[in-house]
C-alpha positions in Angstrom: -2.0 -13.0 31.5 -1.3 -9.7 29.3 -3.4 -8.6 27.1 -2.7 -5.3 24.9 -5.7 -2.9 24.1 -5.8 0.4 22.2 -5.2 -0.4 18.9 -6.9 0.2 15.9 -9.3 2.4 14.7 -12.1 4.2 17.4 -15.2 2.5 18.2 -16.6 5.0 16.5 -15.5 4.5 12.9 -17.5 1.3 11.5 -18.1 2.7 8.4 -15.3 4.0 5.4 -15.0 5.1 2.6 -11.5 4.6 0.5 -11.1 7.5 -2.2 -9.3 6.9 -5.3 -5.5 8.2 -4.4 -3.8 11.0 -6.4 -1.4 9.4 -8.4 1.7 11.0 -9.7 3.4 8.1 -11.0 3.8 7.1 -14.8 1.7 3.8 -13.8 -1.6 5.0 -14.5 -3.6 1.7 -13.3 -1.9 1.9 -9.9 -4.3 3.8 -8.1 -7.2 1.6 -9.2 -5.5 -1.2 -8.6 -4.5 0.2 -4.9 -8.2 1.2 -4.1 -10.1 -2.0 -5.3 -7.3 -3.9 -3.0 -8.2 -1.9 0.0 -11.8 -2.1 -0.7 -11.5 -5.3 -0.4 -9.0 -6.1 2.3 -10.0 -2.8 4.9 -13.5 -4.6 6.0 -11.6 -7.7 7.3 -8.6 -6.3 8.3 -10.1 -3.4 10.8 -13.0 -4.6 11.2 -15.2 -2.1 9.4 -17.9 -2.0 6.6 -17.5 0.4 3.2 -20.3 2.7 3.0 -20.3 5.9 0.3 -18.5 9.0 1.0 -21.3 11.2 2.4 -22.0 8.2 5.2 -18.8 6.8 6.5 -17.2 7.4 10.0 -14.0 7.7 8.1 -12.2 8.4 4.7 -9.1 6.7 3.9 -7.3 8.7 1.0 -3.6 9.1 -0.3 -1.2 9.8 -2.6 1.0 7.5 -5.0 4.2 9.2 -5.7 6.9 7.5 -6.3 7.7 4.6 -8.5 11.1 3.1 -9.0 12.9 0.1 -10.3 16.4 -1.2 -8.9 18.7 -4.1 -9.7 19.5 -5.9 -6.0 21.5 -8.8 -7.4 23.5 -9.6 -10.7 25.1 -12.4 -12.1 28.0 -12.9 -14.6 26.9 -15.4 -17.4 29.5 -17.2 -18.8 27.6 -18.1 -22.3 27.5 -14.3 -23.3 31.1 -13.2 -22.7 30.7 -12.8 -18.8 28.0 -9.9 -18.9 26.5 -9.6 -16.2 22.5 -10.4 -16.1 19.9 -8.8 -13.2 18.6 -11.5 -11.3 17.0 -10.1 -8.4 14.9 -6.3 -9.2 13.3 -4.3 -6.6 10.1 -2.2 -7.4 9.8 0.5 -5.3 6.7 2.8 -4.5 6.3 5.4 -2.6 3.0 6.4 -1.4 1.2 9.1 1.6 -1.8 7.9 2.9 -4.1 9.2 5.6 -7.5 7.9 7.8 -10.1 10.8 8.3 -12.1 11.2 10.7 -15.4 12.7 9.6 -17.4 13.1 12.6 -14.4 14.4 14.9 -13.6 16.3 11.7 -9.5 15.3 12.1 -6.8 13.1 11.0 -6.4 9.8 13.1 -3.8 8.4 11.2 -0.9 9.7 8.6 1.7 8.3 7.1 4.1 10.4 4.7 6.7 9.0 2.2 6.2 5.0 3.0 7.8 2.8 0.9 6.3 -0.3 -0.6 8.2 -3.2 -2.3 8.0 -5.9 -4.4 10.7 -8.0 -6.2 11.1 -10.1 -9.3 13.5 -12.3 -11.0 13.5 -10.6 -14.7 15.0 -13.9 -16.3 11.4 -15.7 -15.6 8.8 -12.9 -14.2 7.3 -9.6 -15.2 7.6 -6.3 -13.4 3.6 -7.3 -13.3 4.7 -10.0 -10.0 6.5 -6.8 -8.4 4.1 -4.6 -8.7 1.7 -7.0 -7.4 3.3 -7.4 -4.3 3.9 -3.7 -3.9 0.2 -3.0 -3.7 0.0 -6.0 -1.3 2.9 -4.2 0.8 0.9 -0.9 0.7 -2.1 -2.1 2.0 -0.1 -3.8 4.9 1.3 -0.4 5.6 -2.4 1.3 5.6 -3.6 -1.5 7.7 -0.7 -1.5 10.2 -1.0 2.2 10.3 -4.2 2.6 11.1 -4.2 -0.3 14.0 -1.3 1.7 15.4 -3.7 4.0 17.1 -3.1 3.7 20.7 
């Protein structure tokens, strides 16, 4: 049998504390909306507990800076003269984030410029389903990140 070991965070860091990102995007709920989802998926995801700034093994901070829309698929519709009609959008952002390590007083983990995603259909959803799976996607991406430590 094989078994992998290494990943994750130290053995060290069972505490964090997740700081509210910079954000530089027009969404101005984003970054509450990214910090209550990691506060509540980081202590079953790695294992760890949340504790206040000036006690945890470990800060997790970042940076949301980017935050755009694209059309991925289109469709002519024959009852409006053949115009074509977005049926497939892509919300796109873009976002730093790092793990601290207090006590060893150094970066463990950073990831610069990842992209998050989340799509909709515009004929029947909101922007508000895209940008709900974006912050889902970006807390994947902080998680995955910060099990990568080998």
């Amino acid at each position: 049998m094989y078994q992998l070991t290494g990943g994750g965070l130290p053995p060290n860091i069972r505490t964090v504390y997740v700081e509210l990102f910079e954000n530089t995007t027009p969404d101005e709920a984003l970054r509450g909306d990214v910090q209550r989802a990691l506060r509540q998926r980081l202590p079953r995801e790695l294992g760890v507990r949340l504790a206040a700034q000036a006690s945890a093994d470990a800060i997790i901070r970042g940076k949301l800076s980017g935050y755009d829309e694209t059309t991925l698929n289109i469709a002519a519709q024959e009852q409006r003269g053949g115009r074509v009609q977005p049926v497939q959008r892509r919300l796109q952002i873009t976002f730093d984030a790092e793990v601290f390590d207090v006590r060893a007083d150094k970066v463990i983990w950073r990831g610069n410029n990842i992209s998050a995603f989340g799509d909709y259909n515009p004929s029947n959803q909101s922007i508000n389903v895209a940008r709900e799976k974006a912050v889902v996607d970006i807390i994947q991406k902080v998680v995955q990140g910060a099990q990568s430590q080998w």
